[in-house]
BAKETOR-614559 format. One record per atom (N, C-alpha, C): residue number from 1; residue in one letter; atom name; x, y, z. Coordinates in pm, whole numbers. Layout:
# BAKETOR-614559
<koldren num="NUM" residu="a" atome="CA" c1="X" c2="Y" c3="Z"/>
...
END
This chain:
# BAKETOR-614559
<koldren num="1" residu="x" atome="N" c1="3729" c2="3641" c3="-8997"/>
<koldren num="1" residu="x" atome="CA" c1="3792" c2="3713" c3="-8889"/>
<koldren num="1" residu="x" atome="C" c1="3940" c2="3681" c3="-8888"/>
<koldren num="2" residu="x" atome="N" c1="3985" c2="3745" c3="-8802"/>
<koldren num="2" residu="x" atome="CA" c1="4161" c2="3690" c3="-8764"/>
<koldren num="2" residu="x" atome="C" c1="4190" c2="3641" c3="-8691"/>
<koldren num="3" residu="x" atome="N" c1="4253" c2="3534" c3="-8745"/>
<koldren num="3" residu="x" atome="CA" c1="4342" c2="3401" c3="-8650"/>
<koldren num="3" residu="x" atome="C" c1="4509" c2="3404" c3="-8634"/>
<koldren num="4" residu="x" atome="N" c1="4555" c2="3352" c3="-8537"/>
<koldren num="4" residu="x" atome="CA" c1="4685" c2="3367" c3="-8544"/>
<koldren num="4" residu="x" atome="C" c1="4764" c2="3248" c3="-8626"/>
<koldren num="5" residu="x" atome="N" c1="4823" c2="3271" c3="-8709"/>
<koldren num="5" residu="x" atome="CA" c1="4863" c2="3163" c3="-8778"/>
<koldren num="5" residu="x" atome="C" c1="4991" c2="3003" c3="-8726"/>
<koldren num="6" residu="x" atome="N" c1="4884" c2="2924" c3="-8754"/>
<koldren num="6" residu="x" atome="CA" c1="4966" c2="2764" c3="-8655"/>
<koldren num="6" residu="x" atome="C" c1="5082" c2="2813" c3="-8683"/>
<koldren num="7" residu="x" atome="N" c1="5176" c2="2817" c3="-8762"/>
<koldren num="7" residu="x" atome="CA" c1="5309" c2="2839" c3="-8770"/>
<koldren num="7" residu="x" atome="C" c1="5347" c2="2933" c3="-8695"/>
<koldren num="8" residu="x" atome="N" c1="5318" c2="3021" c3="-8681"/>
<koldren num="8" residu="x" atome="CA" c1="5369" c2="3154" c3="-8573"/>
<koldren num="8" residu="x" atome="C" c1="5337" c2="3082" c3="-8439"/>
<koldren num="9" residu="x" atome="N" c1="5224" c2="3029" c3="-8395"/>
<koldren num="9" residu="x" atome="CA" c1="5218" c2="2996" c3="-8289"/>
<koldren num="9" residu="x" atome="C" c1="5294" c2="2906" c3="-8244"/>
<koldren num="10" residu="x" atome="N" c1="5329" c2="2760" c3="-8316"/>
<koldren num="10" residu="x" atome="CA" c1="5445" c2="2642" c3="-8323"/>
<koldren num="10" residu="x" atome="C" c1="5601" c2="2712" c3="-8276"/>
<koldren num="11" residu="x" atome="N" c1="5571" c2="2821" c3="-8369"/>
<koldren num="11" residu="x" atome="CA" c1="5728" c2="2906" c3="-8328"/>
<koldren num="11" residu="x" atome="C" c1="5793" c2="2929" c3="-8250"/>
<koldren num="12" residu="x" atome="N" c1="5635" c2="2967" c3="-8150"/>
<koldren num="12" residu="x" atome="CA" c1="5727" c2="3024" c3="-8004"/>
<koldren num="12" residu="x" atome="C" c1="5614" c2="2959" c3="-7906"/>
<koldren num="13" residu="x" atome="N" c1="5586" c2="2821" c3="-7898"/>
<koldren num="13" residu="x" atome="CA" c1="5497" c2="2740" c3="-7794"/>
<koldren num="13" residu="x" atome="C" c1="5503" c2="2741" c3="-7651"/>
<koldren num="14" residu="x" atome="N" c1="5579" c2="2897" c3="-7591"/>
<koldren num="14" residu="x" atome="CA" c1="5599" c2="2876" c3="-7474"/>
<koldren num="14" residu="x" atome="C" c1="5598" c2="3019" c3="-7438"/>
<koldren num="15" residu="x" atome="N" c1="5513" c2="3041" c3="-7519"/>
<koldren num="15" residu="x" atome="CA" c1="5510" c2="3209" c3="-7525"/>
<koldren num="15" residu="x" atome="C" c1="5460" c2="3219" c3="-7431"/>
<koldren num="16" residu="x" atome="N" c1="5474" c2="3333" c3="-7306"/>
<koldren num="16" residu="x" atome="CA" c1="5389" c2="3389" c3="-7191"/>
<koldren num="16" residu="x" atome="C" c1="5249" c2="3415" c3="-7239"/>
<koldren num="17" residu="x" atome="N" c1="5177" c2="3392" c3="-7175"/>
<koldren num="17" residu="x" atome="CA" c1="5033" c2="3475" c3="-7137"/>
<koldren num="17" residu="x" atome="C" c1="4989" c2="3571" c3="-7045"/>
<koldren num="18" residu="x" atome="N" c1="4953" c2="3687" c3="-7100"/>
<koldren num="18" residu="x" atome="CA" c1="4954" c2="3818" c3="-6994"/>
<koldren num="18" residu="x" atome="C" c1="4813" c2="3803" c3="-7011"/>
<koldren num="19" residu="x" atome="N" c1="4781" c2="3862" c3="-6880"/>
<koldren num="19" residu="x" atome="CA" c1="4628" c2="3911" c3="-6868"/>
<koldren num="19" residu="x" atome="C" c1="4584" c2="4046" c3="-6860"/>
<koldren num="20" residu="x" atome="N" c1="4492" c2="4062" c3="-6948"/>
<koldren num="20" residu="x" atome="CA" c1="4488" c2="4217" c3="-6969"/>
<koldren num="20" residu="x" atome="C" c1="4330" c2="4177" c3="-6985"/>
<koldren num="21" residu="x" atome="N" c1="4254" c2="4339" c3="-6995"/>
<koldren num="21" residu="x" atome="CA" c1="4085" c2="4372" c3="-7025"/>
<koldren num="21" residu="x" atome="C" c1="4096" c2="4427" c3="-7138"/>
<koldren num="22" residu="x" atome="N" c1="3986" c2="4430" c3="-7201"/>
<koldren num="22" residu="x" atome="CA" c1="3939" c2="4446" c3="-7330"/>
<koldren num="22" residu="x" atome="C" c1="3801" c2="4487" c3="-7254"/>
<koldren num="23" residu="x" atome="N" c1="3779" c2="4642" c3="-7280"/>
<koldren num="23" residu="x" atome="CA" c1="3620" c2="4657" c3="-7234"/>
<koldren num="23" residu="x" atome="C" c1="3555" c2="4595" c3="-7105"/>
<koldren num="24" residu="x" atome="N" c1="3643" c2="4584" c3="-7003"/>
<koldren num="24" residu="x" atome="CA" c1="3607" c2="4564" c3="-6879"/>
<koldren num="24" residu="x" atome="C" c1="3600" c2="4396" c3="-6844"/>
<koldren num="25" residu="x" atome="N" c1="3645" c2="4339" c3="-6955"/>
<koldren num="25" residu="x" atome="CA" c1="3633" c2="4197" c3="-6978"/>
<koldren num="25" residu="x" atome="C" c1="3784" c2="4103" c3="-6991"/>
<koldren num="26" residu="x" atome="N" c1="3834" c2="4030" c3="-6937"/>
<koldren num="26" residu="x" atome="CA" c1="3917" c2="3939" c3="-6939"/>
<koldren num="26" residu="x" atome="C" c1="3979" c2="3929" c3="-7045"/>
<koldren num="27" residu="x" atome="N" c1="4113" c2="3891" c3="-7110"/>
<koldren num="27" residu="x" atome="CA" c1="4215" c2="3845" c3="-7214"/>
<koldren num="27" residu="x" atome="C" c1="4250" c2="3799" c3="-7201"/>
<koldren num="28" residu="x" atome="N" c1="4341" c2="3681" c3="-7279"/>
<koldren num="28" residu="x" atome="CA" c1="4481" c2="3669" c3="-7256"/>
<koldren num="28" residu="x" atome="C" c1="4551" c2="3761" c3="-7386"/>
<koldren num="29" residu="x" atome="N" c1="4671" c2="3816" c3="-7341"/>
<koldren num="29" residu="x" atome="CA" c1="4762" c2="3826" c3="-7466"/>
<koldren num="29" residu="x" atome="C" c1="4889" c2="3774" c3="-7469"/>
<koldren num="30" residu="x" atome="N" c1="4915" c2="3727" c3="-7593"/>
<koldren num="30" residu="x" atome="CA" c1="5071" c2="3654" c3="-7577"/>
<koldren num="30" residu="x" atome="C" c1="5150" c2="3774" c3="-7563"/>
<koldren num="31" residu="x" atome="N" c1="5280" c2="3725" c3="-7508"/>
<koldren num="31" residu="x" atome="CA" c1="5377" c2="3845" c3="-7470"/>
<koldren num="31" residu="x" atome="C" c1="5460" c2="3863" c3="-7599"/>
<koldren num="32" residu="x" atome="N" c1="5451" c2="4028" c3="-7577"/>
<koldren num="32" residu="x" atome="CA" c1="5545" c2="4035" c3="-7746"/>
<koldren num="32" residu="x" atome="C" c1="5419" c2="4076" c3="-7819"/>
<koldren num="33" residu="x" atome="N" c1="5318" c2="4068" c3="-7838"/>
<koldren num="33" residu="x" atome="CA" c1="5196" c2="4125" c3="-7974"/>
<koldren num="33" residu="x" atome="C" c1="5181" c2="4231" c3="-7905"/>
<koldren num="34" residu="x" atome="N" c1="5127" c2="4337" c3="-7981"/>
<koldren num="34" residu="x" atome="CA" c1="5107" c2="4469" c3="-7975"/>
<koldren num="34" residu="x" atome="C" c1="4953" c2="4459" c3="-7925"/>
<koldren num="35" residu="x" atome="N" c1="4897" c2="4560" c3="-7864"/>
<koldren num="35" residu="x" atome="CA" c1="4725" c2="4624" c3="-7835"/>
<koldren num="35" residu="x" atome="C" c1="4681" c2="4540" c3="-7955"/>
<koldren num="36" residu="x" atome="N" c1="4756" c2="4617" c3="-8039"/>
<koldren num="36" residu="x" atome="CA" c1="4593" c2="4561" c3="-8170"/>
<koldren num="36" residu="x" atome="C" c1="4621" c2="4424" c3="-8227"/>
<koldren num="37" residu="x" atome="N" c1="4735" c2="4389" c3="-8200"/>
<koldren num="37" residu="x" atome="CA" c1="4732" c2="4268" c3="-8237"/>
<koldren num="37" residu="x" atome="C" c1="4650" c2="4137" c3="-8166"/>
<koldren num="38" residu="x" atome="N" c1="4623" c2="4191" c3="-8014"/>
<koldren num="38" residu="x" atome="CA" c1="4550" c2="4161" c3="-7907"/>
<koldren num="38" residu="x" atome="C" c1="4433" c2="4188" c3="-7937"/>
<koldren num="39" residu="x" atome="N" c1="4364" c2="4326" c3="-8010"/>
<koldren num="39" residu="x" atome="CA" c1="4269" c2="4259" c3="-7981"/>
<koldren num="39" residu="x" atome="C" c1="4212" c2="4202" c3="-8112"/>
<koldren num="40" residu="x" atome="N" c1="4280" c2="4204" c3="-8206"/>
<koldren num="40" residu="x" atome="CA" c1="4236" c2="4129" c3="-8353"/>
<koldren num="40" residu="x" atome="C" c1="4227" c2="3983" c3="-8327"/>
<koldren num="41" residu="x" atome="N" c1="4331" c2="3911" c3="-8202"/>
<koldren num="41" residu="x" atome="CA" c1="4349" c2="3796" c3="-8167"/>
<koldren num="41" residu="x" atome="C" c1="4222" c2="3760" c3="-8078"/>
<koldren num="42" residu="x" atome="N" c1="4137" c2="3856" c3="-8042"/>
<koldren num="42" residu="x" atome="CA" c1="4044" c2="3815" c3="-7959"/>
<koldren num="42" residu="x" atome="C" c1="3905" c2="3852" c3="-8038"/>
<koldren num="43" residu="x" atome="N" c1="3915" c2="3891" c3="-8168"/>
<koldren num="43" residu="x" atome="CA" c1="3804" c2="3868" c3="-8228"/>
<koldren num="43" residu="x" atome="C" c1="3752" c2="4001" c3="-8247"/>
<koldren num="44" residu="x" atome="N" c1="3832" c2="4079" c3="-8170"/>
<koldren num="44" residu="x" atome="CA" c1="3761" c2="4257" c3="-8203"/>
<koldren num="44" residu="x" atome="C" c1="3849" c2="4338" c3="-8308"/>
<koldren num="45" residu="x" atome="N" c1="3770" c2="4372" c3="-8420"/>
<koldren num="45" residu="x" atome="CA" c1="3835" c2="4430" c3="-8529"/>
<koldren num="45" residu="x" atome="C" c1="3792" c2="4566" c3="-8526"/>
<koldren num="46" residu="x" atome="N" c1="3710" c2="4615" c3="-8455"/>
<koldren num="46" residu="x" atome="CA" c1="3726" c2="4764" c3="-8426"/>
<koldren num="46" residu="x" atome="C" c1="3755" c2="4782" c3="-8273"/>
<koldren num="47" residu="x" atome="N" c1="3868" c2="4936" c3="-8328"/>
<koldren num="47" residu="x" atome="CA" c1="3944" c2="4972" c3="-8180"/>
<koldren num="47" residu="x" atome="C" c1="3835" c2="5138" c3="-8152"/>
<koldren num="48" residu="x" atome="N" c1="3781" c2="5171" c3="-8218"/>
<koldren num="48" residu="x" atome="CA" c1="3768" c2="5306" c3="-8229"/>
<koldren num="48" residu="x" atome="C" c1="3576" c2="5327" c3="-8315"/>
<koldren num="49" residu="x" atome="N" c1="3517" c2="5447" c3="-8263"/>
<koldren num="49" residu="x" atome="CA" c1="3411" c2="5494" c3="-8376"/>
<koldren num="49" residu="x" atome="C" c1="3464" c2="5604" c3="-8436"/>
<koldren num="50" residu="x" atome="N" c1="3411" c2="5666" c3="-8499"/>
<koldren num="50" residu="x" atome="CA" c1="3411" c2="5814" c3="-8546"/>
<koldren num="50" residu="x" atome="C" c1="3342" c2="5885" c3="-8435"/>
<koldren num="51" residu="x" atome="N" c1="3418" c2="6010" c3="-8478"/>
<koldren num="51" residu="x" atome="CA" c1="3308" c2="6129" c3="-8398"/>
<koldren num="51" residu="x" atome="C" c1="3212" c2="6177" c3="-8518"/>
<koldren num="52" residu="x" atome="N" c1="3200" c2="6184" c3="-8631"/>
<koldren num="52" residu="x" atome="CA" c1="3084" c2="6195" c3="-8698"/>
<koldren num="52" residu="x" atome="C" c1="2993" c2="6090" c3="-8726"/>
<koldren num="53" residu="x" atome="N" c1="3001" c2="6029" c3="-8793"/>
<koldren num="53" residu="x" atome="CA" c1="2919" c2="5893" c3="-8865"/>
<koldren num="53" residu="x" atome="C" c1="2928" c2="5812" c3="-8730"/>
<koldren num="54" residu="x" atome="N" c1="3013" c2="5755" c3="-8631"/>
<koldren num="54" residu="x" atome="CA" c1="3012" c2="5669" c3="-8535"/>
<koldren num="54" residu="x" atome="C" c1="3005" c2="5508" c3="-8583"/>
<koldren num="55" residu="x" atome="N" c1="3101" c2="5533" c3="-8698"/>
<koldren num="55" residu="x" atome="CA" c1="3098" c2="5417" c3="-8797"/>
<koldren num="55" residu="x" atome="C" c1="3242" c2="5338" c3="-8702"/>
<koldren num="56" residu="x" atome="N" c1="3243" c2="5205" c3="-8702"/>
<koldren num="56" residu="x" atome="CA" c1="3357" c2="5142" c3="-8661"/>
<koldren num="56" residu="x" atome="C" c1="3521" c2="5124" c3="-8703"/>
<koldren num="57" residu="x" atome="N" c1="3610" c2="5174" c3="-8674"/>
<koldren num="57" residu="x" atome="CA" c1="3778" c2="5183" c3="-8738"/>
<koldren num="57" residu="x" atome="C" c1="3835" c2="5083" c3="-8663"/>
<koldren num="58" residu="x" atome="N" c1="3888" c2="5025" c3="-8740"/>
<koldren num="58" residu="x" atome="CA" c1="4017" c2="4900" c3="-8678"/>
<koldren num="58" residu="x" atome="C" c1="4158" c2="4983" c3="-8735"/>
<koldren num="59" residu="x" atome="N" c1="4273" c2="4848" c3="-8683"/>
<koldren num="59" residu="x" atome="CA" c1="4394" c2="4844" c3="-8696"/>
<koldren num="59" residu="x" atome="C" c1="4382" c2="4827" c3="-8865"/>
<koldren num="60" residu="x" atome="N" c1="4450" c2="4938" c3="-8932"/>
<koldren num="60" residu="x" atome="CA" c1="4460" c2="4953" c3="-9091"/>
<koldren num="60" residu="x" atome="C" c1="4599" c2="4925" c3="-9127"/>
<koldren num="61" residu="x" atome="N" c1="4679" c2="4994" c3="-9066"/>
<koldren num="61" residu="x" atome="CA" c1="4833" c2="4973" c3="-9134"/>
<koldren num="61" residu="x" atome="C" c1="4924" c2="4897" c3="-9023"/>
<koldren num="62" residu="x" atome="N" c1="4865" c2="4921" c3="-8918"/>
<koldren num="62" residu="x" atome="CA" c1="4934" c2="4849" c3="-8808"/>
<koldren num="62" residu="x" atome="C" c1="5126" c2="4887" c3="-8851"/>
<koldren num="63" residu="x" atome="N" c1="5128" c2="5007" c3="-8824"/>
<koldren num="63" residu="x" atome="CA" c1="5296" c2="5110" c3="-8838"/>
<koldren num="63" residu="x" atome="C" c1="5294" c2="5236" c3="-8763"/>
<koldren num="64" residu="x" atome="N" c1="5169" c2="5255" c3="-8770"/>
<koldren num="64" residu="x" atome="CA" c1="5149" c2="5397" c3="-8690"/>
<koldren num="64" residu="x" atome="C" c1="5145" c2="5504" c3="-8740"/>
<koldren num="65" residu="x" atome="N" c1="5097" c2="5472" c3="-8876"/>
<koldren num="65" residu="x" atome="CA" c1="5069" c2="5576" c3="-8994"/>
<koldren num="65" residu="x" atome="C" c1="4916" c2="5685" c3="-8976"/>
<koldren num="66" residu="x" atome="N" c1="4799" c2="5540" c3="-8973"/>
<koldren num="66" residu="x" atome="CA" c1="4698" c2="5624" c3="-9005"/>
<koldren num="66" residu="x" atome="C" c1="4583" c2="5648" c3="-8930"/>
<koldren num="67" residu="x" atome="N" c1="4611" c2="5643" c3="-8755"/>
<koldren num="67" residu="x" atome="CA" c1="4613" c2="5627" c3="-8625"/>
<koldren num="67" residu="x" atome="C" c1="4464" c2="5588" c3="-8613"/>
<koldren num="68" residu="x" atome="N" c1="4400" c2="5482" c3="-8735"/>
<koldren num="68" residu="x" atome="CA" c1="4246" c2="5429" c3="-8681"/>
<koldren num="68" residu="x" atome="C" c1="4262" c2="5336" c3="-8594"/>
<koldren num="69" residu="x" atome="N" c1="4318" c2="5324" c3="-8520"/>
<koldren num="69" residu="x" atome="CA" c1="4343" c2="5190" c3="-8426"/>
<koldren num="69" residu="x" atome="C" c1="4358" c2="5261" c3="-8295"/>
<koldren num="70" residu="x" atome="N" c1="4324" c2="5411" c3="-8253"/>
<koldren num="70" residu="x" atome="CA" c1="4326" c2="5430" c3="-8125"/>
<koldren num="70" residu="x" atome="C" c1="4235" c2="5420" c3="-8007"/>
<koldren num="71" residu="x" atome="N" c1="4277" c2="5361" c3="-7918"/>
<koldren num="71" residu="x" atome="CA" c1="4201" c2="5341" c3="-7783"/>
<koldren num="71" residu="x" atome="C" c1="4286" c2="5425" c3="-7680"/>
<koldren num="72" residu="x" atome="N" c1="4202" c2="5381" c3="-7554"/>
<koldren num="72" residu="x" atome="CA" c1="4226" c2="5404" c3="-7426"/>
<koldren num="72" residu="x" atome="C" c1="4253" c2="5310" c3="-7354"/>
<koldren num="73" residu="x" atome="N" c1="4439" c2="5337" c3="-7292"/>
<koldren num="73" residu="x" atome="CA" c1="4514" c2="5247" c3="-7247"/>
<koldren num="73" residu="x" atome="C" c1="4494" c2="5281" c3="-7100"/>
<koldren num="74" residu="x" atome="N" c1="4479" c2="5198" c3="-7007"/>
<koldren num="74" residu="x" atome="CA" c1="4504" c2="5215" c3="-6835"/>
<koldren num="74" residu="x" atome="C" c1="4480" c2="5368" c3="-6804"/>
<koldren num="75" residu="x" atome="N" c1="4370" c2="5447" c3="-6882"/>
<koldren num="75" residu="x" atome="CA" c1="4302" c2="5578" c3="-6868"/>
<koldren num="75" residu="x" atome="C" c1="4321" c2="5676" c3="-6948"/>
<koldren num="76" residu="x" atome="N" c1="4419" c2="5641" c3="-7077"/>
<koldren num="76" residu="x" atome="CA" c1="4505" c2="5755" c3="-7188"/>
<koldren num="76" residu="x" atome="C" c1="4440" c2="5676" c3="-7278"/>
<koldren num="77" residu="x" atome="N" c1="4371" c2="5820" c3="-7303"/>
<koldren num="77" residu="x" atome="CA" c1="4318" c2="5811" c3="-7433"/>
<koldren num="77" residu="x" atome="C" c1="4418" c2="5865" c3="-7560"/>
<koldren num="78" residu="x" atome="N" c1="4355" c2="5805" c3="-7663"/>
<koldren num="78" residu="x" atome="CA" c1="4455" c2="5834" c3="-7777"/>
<koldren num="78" residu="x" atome="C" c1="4560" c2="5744" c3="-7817"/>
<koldren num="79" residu="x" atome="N" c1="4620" c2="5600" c3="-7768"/>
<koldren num="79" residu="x" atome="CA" c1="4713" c2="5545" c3="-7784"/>
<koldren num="79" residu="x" atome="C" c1="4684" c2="5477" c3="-7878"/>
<koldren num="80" residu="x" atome="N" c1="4807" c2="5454" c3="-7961"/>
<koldren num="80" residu="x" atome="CA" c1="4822" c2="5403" c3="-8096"/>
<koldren num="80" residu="x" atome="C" c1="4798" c2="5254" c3="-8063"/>
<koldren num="81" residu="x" atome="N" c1="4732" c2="5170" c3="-8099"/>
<koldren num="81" residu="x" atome="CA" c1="4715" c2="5042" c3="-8058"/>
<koldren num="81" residu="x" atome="C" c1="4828" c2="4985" c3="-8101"/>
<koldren num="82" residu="x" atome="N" c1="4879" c2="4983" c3="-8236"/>
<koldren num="82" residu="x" atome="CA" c1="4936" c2="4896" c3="-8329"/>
<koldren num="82" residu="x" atome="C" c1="5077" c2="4936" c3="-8298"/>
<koldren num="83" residu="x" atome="N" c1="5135" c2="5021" c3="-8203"/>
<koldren num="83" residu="x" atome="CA" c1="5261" c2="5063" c3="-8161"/>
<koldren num="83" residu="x" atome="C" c1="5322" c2="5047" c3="-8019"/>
<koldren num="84" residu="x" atome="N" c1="5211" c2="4991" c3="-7923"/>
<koldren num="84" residu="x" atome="CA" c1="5187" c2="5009" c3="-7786"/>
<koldren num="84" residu="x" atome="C" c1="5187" c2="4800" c3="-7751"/>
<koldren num="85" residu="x" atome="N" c1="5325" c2="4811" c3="-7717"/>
<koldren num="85" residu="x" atome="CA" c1="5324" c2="4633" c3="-7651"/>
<koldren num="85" residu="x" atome="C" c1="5215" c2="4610" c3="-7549"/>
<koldren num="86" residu="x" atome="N" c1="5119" c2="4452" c3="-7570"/>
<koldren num="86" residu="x" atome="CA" c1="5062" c2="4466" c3="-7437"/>
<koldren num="86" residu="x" atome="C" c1="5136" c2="4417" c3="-7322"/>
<koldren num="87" residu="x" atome="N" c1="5077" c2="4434" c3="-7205"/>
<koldren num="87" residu="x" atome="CA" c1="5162" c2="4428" c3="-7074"/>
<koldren num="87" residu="x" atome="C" c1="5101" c2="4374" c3="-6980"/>
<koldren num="88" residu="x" atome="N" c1="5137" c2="4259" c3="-6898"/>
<koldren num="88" residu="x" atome="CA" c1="4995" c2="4221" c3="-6819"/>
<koldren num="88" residu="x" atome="C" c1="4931" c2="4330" c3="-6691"/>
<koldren num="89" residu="x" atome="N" c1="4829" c2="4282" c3="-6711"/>
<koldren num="89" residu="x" atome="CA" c1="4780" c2="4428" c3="-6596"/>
<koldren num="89" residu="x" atome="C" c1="4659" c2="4532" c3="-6685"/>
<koldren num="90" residu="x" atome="N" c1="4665" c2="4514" c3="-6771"/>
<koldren num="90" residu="x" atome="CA" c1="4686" c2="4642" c3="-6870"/>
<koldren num="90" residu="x" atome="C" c1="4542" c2="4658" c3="-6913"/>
<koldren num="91" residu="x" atome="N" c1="4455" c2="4787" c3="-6902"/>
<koldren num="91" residu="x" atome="CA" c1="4286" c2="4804" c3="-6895"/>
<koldren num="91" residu="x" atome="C" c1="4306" c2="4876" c3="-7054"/>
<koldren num="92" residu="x" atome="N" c1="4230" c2="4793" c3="-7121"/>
<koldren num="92" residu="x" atome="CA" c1="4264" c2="4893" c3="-7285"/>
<koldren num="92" residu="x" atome="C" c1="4046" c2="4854" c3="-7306"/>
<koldren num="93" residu="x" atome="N" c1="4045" c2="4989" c3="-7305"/>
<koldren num="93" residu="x" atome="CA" c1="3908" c2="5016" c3="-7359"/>
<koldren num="93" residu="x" atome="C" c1="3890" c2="5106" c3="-7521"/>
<koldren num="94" residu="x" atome="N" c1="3795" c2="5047" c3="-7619"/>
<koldren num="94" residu="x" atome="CA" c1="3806" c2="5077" c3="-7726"/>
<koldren num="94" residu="x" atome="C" c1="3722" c2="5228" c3="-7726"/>
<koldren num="95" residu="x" atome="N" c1="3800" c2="5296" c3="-7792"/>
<koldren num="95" residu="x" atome="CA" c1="3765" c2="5440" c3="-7792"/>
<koldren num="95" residu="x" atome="C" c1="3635" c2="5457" c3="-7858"/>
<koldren num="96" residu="x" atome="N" c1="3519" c2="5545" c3="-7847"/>
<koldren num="96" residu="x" atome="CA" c1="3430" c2="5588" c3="-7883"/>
<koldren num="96" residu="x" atome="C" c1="3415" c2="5725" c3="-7911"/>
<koldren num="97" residu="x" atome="N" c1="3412" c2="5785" c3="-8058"/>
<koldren num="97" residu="x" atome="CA" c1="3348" c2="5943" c3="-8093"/>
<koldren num="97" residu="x" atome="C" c1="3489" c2="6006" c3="-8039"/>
<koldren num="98" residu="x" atome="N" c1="3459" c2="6129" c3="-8070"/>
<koldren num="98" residu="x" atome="CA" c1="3567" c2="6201" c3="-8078"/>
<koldren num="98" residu="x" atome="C" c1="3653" c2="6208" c3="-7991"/>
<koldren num="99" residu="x" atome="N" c1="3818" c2="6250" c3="-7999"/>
<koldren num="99" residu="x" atome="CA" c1="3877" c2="6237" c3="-7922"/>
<koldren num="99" residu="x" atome="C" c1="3913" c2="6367" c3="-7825"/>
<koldren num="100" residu="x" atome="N" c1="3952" c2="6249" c3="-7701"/>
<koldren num="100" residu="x" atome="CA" c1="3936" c2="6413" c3="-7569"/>
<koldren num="100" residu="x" atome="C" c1="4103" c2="6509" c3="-7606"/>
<koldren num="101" residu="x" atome="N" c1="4113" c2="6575" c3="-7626"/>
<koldren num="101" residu="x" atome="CA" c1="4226" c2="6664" c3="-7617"/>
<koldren num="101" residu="x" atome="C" c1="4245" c2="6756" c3="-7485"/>
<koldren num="102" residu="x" atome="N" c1="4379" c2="6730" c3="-7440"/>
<koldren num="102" residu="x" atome="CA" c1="4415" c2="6829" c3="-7324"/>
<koldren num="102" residu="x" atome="C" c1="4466" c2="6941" c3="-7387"/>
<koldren num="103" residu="x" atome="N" c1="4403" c2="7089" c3="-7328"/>
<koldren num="103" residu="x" atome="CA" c1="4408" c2="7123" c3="-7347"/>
<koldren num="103" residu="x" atome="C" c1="4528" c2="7233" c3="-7201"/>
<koldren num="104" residu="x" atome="N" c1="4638" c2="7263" c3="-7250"/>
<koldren num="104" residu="x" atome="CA" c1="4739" c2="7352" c3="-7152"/>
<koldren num="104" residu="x" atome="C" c1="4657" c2="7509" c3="-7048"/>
<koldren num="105" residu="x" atome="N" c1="4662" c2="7531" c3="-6932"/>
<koldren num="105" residu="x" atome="CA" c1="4643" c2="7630" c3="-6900"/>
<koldren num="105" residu="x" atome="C" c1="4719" c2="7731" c3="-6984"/>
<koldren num="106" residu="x" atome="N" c1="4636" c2="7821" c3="-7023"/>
<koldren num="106" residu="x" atome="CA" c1="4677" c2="7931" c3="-7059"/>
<koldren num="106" residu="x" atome="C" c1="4750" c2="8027" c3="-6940"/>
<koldren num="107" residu="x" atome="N" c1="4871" c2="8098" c3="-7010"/>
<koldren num="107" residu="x" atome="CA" c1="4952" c2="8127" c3="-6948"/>
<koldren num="107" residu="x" atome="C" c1="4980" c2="8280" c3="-7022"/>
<koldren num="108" residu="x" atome="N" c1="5017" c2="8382" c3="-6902"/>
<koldren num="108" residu="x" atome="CA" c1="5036" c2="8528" c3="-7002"/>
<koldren num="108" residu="x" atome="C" c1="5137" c2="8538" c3="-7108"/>
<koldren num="109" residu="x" atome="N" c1="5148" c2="8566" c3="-7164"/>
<koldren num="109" residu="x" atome="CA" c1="5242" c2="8624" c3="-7268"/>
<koldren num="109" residu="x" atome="C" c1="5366" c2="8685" c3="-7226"/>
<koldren num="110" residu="x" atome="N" c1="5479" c2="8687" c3="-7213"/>
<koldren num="110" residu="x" atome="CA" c1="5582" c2="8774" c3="-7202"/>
<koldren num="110" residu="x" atome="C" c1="5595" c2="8931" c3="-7249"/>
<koldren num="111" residu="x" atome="N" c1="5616" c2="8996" c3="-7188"/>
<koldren num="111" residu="x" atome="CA" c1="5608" c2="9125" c3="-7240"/>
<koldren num="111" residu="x" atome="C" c1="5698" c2="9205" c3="-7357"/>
<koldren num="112" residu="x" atome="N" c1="5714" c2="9190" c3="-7433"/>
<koldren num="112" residu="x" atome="CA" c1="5814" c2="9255" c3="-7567"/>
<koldren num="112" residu="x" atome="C" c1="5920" c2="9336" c3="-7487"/>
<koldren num="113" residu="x" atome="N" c1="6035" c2="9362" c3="-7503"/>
<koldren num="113" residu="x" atome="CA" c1="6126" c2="9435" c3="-7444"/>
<koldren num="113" residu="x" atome="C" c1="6191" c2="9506" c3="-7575"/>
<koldren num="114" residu="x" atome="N" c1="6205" c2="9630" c3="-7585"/>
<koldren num="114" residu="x" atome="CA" c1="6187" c2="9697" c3="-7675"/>
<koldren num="114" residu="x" atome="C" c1="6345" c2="9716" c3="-7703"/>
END
C-alpha cells in the first residue's frame, strides 16, 4: 500500500491536520496534499468504479490527465481528486458507476433574421 515517506514527513513536522470524511468516516489530512493524496494516505487506493465492469480506479497520473481519480467533493460530483487541495471540513465520498451529468434547460433557438 502507500505510505508517506519519513523524509517528507521530517520535512515539514508541524504540518497542520485538517479534518475531513472519507465515506462518511473521519480523516486526518495534512494541509497542502491533494484529495487523492489523502486518500492514498489513508489506505484507500480506489477513488471511483466503472459504470460498466464496476471494477475499482484510483489516482493514476495524479496531473489531471486521465481523470480515474474522480469523486464527490462536499456534494460535486466529478472532481478531479489529484487537482483539488484538501480543506478541513471537507465530505469527499468515492464515486460509484457512472457519472451524473447536468444537463442545461433547453432553451428556444433564436430565430434566423434573413
Amino acid at each position: 500500500m502507500y505510505k508517506r515517506l519519513p523524509e517528507l514527513a521530517a520535512s515539514n513536522p508541524n504540518a497542520r491536520l485538517l479534518a475531513v470524511t472519507i465515506d462518511g468516516k473521519p480523516f486526518a489530512a495534512r494541509d497542502g496534499d491533494t484529495v487523492a493524496a489523502t486518500l492514498l494516505a489513508a489506505g484507500l487506493a480506489d477513488c471511483r468504479t466503472t459504470p460498466v465492469s464496476g471494477s475499482a480506479r484510483g489516482p493514476f497520473c495524479m496531473m489531471g490527465v486521465c481523470f480515474d481519480c474522480l469523486v464527490v467533493i462536499d456534494g460535486r460530483p466529478n472532481q478531479q481528486s489529484c487537482m483539488i487541495p484538501a480543506k478541513d471540513g471537507m465530505k469527499i465520498e468515492r464515486q460509484q458507476g457512472a457519472r451524473v451529468v447536468s444537463v442545461a434547460p433547453k432553451t428556444a433557438m433564436p430565430e434566423a433574421t434573413p
